[in-house]
PDB file of N, CA, C and O in Angstrom:
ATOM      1  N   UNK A   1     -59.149   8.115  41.758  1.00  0.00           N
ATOM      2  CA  UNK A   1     -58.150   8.559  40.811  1.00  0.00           C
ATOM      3  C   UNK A   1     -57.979   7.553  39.688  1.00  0.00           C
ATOM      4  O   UNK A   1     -57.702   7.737  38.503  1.00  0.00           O
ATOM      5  N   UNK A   2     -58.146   6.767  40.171  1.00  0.00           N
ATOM      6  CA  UNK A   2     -57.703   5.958  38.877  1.00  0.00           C
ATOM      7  C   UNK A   2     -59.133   5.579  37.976  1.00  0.00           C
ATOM      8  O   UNK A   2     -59.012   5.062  36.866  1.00  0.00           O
ATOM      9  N   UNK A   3     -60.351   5.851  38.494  1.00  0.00           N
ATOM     10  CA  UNK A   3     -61.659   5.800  37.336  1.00  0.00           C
ATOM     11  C   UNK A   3     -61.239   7.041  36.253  1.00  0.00           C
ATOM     12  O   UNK A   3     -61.829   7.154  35.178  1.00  0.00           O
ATOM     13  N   UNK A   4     -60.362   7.778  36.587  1.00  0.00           N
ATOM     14  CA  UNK A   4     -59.998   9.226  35.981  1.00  0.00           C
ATOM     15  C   UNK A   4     -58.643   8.697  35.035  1.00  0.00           C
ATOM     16  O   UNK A   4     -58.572   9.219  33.923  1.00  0.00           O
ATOM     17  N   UNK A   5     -57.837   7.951  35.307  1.00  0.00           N
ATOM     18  CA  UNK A   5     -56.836   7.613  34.611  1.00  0.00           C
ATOM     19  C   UNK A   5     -57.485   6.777  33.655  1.00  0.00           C
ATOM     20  O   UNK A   5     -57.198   7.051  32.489  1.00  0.00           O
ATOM     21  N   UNK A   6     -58.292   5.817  33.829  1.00  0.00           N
ATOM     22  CA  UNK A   6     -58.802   4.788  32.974  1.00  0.00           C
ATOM     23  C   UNK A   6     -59.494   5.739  31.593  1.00  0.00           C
ATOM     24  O   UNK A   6     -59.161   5.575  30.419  1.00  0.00           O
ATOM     25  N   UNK A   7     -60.644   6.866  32.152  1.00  0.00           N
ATOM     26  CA  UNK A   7     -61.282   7.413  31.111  1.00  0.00           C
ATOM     27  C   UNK A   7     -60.369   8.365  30.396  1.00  0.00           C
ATOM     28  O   UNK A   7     -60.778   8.771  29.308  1.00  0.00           O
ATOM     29  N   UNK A   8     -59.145   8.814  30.842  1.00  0.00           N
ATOM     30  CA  UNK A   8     -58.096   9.801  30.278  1.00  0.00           C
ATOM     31  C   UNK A   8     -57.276   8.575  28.926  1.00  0.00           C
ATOM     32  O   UNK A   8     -56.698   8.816  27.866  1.00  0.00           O
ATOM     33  N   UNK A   9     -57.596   7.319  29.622  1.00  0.00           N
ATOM     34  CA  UNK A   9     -56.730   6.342  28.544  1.00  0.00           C
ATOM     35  C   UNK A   9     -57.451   5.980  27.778  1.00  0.00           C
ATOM     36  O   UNK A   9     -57.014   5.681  26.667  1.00  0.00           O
ATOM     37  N   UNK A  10     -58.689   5.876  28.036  1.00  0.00           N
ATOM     38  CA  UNK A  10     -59.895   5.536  26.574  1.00  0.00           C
ATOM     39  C   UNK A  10     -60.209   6.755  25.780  1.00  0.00           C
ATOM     40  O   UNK A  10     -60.564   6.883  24.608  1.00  0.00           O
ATOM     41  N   UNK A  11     -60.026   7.456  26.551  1.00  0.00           N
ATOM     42  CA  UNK A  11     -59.983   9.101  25.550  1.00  0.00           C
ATOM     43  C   UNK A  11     -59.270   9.233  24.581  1.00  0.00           C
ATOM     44  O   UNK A  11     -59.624   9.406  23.415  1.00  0.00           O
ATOM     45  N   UNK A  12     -57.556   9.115  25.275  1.00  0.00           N
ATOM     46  CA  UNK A  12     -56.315   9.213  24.180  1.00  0.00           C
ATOM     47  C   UNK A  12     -56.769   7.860  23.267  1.00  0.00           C
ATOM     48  O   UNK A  12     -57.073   8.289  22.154  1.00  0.00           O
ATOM     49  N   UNK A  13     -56.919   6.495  23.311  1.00  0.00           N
ATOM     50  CA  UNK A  13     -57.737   5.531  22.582  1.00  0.00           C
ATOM     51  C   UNK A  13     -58.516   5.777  21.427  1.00  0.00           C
ATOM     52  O   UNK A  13     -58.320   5.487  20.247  1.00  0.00           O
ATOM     53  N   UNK A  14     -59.573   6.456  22.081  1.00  0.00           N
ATOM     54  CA  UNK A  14     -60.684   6.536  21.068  1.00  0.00           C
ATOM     55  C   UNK A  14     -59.796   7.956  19.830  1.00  0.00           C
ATOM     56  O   UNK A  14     -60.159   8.078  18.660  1.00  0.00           O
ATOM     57  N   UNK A  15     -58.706   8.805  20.442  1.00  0.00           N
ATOM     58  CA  UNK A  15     -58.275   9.639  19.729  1.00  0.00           C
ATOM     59  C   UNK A  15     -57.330   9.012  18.749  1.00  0.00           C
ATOM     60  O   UNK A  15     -57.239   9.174  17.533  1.00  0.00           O
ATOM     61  N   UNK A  16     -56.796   8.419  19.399  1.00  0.00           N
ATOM     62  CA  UNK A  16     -55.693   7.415  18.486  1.00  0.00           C
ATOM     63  C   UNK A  16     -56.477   6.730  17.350  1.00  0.00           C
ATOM     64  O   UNK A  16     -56.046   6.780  16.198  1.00  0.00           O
ATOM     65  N   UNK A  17     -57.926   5.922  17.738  1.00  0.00           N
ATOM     66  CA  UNK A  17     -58.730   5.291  16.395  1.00  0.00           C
ATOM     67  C   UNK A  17     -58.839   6.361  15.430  1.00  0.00           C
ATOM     68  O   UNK A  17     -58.792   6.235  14.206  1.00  0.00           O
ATOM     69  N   UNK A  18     -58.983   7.378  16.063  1.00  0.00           N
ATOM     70  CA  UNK A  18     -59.683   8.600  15.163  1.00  0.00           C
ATOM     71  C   UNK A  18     -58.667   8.651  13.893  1.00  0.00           C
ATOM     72  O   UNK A  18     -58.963   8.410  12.722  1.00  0.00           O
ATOM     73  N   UNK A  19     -57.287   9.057  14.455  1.00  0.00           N
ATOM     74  CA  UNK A  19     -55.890   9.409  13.547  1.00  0.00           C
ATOM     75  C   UNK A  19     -56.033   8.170  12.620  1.00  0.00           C
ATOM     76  O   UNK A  19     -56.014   8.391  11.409  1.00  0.00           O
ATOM     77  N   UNK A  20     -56.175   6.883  13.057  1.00  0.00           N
ATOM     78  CA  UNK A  20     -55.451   5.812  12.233  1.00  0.00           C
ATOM     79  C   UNK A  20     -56.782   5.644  11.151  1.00  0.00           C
ATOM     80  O   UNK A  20     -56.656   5.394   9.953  1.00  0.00           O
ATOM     81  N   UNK A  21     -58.038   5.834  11.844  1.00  0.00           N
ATOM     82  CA  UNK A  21     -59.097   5.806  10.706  1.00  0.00           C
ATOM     83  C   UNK A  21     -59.011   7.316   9.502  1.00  0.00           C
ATOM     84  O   UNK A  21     -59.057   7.123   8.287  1.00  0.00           O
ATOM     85  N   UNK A  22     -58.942   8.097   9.830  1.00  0.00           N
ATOM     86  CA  UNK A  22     -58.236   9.277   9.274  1.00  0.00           C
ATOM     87  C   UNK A  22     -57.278   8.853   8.170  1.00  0.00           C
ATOM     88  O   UNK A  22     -57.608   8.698   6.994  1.00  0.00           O
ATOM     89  N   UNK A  23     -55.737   8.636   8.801  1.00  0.00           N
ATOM     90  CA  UNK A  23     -55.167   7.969   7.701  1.00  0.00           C
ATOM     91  C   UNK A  23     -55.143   6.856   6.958  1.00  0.00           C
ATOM     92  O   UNK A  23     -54.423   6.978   5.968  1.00  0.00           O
ATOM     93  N   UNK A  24     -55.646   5.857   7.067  1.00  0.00           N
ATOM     94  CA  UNK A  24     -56.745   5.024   6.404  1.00  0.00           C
ATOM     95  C   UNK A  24     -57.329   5.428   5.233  1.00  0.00           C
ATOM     96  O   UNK A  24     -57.215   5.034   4.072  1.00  0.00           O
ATOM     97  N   UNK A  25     -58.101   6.454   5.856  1.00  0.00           N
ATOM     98  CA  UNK A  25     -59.070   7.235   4.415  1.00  0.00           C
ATOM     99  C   UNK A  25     -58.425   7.646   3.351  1.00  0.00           C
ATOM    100  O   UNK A  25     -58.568   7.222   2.204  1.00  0.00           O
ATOM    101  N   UNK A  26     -57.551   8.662   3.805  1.00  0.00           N
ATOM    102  CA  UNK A  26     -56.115   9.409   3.008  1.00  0.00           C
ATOM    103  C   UNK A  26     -55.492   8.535   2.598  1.00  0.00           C
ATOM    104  O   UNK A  26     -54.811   8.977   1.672  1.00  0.00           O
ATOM    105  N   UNK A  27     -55.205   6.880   2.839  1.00  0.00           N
ATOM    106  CA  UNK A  27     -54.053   6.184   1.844  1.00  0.00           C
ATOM    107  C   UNK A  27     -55.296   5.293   0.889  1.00  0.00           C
ATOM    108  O   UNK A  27     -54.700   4.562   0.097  1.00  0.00           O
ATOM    109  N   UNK A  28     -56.788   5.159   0.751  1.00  0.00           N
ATOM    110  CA  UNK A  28     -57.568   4.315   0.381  1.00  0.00           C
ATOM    111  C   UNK A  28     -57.920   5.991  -0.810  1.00  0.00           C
ATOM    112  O   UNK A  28     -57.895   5.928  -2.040  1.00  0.00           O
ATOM    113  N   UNK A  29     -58.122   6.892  -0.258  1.00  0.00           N
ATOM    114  CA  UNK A  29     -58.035   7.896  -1.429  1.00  0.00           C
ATOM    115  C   UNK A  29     -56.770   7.876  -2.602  1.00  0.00           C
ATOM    116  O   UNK A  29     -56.874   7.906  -3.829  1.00  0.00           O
ATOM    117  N   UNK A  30     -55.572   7.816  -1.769  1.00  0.00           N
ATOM    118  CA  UNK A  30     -54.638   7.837  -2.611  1.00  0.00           C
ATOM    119  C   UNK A  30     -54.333   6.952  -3.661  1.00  0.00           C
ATOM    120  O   UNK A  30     -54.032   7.228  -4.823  1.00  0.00           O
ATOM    121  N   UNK A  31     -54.468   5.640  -3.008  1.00  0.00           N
ATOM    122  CA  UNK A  31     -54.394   4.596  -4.169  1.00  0.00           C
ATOM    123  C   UNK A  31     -55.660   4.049  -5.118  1.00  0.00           C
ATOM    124  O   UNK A  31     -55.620   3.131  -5.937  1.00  0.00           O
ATOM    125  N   UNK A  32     -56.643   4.783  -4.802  1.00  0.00           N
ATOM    126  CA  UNK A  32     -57.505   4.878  -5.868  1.00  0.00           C
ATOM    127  C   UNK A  32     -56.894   6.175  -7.111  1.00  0.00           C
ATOM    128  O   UNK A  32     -56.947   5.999  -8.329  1.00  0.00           O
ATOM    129  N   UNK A  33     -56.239   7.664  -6.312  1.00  0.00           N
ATOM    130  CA  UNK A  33     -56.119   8.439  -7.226  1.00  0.00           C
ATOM    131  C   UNK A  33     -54.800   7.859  -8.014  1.00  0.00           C
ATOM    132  O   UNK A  33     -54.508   8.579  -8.969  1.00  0.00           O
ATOM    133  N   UNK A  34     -54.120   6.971  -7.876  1.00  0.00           N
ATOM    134  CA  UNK A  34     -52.482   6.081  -8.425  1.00  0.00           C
ATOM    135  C   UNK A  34     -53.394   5.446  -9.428  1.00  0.00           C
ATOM    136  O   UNK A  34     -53.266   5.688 -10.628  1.00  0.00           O
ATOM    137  N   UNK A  35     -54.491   4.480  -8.872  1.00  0.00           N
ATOM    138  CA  UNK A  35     -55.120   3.548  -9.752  1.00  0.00           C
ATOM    139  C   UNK A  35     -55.956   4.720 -11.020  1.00  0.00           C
ATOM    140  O   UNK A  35     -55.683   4.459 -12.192  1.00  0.00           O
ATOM    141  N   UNK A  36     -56.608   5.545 -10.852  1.00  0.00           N
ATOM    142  CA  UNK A  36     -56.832   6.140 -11.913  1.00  0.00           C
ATOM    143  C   UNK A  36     -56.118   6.957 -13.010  1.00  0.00           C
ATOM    144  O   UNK A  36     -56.429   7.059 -14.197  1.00  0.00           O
ATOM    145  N   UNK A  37     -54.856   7.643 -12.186  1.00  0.00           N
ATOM    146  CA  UNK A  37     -53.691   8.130 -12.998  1.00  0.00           C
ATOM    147  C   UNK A  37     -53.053   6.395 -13.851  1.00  0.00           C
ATOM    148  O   UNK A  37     -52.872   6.457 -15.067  1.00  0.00           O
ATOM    149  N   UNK A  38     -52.846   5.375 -13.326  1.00  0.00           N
ATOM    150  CA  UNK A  38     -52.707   4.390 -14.023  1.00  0.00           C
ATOM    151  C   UNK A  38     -53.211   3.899 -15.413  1.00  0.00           C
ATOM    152  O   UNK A  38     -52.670   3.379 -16.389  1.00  0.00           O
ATOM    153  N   UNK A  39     -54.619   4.329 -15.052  1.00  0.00           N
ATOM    154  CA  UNK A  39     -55.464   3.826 -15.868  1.00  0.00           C
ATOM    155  C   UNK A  39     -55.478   5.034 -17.453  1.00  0.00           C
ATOM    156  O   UNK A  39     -55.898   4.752 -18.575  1.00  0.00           O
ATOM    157  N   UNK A  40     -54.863   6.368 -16.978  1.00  0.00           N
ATOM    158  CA  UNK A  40     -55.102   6.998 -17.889  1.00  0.00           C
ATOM    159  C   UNK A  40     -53.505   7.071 -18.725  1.00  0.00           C
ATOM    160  O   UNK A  40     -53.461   7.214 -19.947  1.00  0.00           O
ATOM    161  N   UNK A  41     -52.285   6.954 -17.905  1.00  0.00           N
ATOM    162  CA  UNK A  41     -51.322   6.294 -18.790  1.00  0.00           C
ATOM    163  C   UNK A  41     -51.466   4.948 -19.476  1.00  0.00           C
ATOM    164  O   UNK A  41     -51.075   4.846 -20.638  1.00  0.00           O
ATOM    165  N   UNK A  42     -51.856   4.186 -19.015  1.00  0.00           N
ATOM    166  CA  UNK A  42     -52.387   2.803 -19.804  1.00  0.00           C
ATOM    167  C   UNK A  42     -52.948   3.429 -21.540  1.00  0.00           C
ATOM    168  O   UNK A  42     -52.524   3.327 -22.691  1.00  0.00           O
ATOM    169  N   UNK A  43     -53.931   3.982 -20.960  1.00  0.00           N
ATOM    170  CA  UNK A  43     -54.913   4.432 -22.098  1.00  0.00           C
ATOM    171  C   UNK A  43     -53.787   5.059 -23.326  1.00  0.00           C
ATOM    172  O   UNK A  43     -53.841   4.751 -24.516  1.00  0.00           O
ATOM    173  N   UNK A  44     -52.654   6.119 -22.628  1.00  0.00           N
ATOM    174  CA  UNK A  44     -52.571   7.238 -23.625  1.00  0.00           C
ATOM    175  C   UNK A  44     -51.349   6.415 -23.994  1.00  0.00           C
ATOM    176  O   UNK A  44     -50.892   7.186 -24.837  1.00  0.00           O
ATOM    177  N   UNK A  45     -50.708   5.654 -23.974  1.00  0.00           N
ATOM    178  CA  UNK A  45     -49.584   4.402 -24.269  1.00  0.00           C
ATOM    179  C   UNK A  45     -49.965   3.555 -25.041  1.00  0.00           C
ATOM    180  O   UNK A  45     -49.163   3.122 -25.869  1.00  0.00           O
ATOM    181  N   UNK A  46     -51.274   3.077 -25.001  1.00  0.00           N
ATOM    182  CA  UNK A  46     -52.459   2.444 -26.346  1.00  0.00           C
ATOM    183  C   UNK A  46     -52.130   3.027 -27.133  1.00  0.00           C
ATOM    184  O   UNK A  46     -51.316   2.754 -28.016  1.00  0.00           O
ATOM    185  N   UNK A  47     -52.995   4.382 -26.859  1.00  0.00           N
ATOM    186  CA  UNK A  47     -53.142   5.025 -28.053  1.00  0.00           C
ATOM    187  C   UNK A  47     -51.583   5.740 -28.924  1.00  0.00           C
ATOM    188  O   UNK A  47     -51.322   6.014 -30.096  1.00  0.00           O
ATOM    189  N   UNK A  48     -51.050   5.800 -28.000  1.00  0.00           N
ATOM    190  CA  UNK A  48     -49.665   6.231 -28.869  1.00  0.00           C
ATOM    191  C   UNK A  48     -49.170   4.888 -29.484  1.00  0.00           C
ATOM    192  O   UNK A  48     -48.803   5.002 -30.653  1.00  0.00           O
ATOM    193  N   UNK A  49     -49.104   3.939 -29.075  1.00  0.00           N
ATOM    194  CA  UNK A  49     -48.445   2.953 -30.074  1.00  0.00           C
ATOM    195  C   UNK A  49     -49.374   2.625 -30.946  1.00  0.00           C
ATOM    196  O   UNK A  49     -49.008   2.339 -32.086  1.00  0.00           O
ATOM    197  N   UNK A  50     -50.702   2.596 -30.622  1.00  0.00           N
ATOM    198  CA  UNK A  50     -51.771   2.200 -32.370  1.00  0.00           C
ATOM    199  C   UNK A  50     -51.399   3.837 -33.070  1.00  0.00           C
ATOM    200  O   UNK A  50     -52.285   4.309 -33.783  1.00  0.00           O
ATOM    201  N   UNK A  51     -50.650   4.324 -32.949  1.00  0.00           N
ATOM    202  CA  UNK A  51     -50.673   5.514 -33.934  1.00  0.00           C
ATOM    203  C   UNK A  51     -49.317   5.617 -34.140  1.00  0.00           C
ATOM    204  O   UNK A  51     -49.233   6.346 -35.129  1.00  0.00           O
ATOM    205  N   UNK A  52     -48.128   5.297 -33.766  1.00  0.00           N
ATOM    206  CA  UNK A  52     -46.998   4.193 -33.858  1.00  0.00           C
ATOM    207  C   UNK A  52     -46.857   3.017 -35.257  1.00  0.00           C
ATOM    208  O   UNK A  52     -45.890   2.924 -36.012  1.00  0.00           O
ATOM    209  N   UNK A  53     -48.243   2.135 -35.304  1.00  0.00           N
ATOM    210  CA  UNK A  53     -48.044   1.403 -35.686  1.00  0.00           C
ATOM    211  C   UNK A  53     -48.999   1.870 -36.911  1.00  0.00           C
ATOM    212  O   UNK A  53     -49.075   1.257 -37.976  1.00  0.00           O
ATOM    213  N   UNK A  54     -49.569   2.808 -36.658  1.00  0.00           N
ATOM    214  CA  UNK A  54     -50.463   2.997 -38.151  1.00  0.00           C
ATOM    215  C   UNK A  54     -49.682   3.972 -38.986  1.00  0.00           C
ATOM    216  O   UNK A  54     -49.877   3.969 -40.201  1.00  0.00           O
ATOM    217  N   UNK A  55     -48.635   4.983 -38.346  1.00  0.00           N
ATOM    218  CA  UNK A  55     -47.295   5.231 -39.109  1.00  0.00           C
ATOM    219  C   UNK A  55     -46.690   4.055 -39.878  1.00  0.00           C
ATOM    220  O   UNK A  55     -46.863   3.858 -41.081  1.00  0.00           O
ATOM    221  N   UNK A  56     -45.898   3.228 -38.981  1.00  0.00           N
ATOM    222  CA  UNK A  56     -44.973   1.937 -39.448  1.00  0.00           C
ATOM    223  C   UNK A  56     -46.067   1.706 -40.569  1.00  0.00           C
ATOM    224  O   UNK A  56     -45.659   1.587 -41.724  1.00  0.00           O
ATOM    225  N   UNK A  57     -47.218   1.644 -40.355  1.00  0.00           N
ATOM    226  CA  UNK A  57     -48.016   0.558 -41.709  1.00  0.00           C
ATOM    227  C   UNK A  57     -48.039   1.380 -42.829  1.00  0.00           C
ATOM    228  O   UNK A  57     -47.952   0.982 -43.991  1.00  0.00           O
ATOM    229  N   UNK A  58     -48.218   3.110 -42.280  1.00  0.00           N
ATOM    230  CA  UNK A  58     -48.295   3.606 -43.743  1.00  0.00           C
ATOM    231  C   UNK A  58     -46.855   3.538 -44.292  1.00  0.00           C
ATOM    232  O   UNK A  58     -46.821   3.086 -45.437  1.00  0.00           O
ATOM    233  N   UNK A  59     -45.570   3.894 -43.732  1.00  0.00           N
ATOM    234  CA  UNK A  59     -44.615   4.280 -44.346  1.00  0.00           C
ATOM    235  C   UNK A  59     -44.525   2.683 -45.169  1.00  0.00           C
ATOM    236  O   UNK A  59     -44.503   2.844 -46.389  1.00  0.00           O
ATOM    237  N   UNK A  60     -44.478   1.402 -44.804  1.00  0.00           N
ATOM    238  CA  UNK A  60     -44.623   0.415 -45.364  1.00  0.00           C
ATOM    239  C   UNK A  60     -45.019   0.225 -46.371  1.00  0.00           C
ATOM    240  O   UNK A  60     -44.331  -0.396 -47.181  1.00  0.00           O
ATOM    241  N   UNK A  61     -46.101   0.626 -46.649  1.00  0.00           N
ATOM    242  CA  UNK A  61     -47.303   0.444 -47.793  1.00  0.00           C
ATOM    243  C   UNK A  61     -47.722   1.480 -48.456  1.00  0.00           C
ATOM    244  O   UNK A  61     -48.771   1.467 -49.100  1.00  0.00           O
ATOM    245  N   UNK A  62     -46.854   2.603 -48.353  1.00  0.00           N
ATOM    246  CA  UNK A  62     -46.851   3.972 -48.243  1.00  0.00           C
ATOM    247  C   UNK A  62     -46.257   4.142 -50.048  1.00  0.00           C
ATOM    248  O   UNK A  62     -45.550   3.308 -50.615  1.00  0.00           O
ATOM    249  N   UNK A  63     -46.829   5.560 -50.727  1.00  0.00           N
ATOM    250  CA  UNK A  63     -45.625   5.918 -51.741  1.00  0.00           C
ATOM    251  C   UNK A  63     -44.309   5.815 -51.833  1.00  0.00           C
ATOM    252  O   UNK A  63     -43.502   6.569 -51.290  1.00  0.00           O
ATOM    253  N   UNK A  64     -44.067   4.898 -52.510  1.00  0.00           N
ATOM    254  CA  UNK A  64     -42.313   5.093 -52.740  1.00  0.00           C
ATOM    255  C   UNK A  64     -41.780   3.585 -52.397  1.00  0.00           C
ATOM    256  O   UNK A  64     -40.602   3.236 -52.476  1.00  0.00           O
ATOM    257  N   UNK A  65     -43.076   2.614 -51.932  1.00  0.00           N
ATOM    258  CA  UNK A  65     -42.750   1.234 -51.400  1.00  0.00           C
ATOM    259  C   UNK A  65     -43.131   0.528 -52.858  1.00  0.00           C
ATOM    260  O   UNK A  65     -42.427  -0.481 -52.892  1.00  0.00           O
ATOM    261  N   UNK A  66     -44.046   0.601 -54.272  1.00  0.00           N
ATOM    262  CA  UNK A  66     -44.499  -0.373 -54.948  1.00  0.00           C
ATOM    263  C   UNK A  66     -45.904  -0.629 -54.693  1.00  0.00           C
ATOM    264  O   UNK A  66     -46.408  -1.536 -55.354  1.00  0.00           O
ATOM    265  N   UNK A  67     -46.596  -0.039 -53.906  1.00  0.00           N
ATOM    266  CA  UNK A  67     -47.807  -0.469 -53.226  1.00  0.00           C
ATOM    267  C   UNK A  67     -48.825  -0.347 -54.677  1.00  0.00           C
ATOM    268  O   UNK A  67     -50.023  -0.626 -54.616  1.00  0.00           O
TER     269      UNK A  67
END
């Protein structure tokens, strides 16, 4: 009986690795998909303030300044 308890506990074991490698995968997916949503607010926050600042430069230097 108990060679039967031992392989019933390496069973639930090897099932338990299974889950935690499982979710593993699912949080190493996720924070790659955070890191790429990151990367594309980064980008579009660039680009809105260089177009921000190429406003500010025209209204500056713009008609109606002396330019």
């Amino acid at each position: 009986m108990s060679g039967e308890r031992t392989e019933k506990a390496f069973a639930r074991i090897d099932q338990a690795l299974g889950r935690i490698a499982a979710a593993a995968s699912r949080a190493e997916a996720a924070a790659v998909a955070r890191a790429r949503h990151n990367d594309r607010l980064k980008q579009a926050i660039a680009e809105t303030l260089r177009d921000l600042d190429a406003l500010i430069h025209a209204s500056d230097y713009g008609e109606g300044h002396g330019a």
